[in-house]
N, C-alpha and C positions, 0 to 999 in steps of 0.2 A: 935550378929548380925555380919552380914560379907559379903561381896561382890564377887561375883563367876561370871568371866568375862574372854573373851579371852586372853590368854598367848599373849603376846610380848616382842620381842627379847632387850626390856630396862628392862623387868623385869630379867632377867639374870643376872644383875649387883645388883639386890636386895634377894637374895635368899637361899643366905650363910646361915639366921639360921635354914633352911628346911634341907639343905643340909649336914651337921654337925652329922646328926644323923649316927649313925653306921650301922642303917638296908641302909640305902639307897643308890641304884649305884647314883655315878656321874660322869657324860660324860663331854667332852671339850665343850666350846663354841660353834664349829664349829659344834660338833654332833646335839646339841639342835638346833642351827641356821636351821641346815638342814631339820629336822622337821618341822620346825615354817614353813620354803620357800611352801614345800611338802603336810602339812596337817594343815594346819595351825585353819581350826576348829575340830581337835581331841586333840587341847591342852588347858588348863583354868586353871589359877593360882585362889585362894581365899586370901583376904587380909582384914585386918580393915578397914574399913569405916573412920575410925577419925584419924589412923595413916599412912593405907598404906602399914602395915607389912604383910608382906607376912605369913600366917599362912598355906597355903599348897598347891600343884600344881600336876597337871596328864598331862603330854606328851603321844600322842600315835599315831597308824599311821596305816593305810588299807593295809592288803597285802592278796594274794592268788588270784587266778583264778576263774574268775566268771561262767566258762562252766566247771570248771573240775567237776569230779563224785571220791569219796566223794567228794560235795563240803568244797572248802577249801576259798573264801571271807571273810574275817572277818576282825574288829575291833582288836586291838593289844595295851594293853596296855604299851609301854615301862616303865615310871615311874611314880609312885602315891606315893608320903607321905604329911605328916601334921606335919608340927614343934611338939615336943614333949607338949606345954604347951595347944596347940588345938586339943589335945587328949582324943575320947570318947564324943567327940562332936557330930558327924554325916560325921563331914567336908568331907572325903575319898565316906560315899557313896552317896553322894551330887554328888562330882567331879566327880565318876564311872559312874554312872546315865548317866551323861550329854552326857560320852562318849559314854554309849552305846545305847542312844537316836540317836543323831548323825551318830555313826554305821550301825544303821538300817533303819534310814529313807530315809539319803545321800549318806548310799553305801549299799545299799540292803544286807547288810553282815548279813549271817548266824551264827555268834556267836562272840562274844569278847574271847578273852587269855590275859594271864599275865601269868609270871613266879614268881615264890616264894621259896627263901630256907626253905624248909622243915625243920631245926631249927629255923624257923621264926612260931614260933606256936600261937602265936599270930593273924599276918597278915594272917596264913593257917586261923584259925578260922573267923576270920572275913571277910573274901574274901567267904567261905562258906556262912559266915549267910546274903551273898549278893545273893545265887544261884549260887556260885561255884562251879565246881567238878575238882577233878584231874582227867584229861586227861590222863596223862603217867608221867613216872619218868624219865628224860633226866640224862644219867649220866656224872657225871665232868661238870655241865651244871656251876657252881660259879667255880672262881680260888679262891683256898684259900677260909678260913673263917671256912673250918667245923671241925670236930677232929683232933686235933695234928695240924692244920695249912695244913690239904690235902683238896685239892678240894672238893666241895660241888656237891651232884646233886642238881637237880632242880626241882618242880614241875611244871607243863606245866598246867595251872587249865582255863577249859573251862566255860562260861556261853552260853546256847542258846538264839538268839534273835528270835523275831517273823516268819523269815521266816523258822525258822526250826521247823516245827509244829510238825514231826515225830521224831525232835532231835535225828539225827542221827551224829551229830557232837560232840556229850556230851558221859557220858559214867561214870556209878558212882564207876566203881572198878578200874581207875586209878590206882593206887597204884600198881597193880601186871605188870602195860605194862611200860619196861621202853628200851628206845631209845637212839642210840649214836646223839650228838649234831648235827650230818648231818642232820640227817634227820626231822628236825626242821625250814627248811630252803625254805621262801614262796619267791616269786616276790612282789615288792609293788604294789598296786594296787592306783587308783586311781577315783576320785568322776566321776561316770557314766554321 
């Protein structure tokens, strides 16, 4: 049992054993703060009910253009993990859920994204067995972390939400389109 409730900016100061894990980016106070200010319902921490401990949390945030062609509106997962000991629970696609509930209803967005090290074959597979595809392959998208200590690319992995009925924002052979880190780069949007 567990409690899945909006992020706030006191939880920040409780979340160090989420954060510890090796898969996981983490950003300064001030980056997270500025989310919470911005979108502050595209973020939900999950914790114990009887202690309070944080067992896992999702930040994310709306960007793209709501007139452009492709459309480009969407849900943006910046970070999702689960303390290692509430792993293979559901917890991650609980939290994803809520995001891309949120995404769709409160900003009419056409698809959620997140990035993923493709050495991370794990998180690949499990973000698939959510209705993930990889989008494109961003190259040098991690500093550090891949073979020998050289930059990592990145996968750029889409789901469609409702209003793209023809899902024309998804694309299942990802793997072969791969993109320098510019061109990865949306406006944020915000709640219509």
């Amino acid at each position: 049992m567990s409690l899945l409730r909006p992020f706030r900016a006191t939880d920040l100061f409780r979340f160090n054993n989420v954060n510890l894990d090796n898969w996981t980016e983490t950003y300064s106070l001030s980056f997270y703060l500025s989310y919470l200010a911005q979108w502050p319902d595209l973020s939900f921490i999950q914790t114990s009910p009887n202690s309070e401990r944080v067992m896992g949390y999702v930040v994310g945030k709306a960007e793209g253009n709501p007139h452009s062609k492709p459309p480009t509106l969407h849900g943006h997962v910046t970070a999702i993990t689960v303390a290692p000991e509430y792993r293979r629970l559901g917890l991650a696609n609980g939290m994803m859920n809520l995001l891309e509930d949120v995404s769709d209803r409160s900003y009419r967005a056409w698809f959620v994204d997140l990035f993923v090290r493709p050495s991370n074959t794990n998180a690949v597979r499990m973000y698939e067995g959510m209705g993930y595809d990889v989008f494109r392959k961003v190259k040098e998208y991690y500093h550090g972390g891949g073979p020998g200590g050289r930059d990592e690319d990145g996968y750029d992995m889409r789901k469609a939400l409702s209003r793209d009925t023809k899902r024309v924002t998804v694309r299942k052979n990802g793997r072969n389109f791969t993109v320098n880190p510019e061109s990865i780069y949306f406006e944020p949007a915000y709640r219509p």
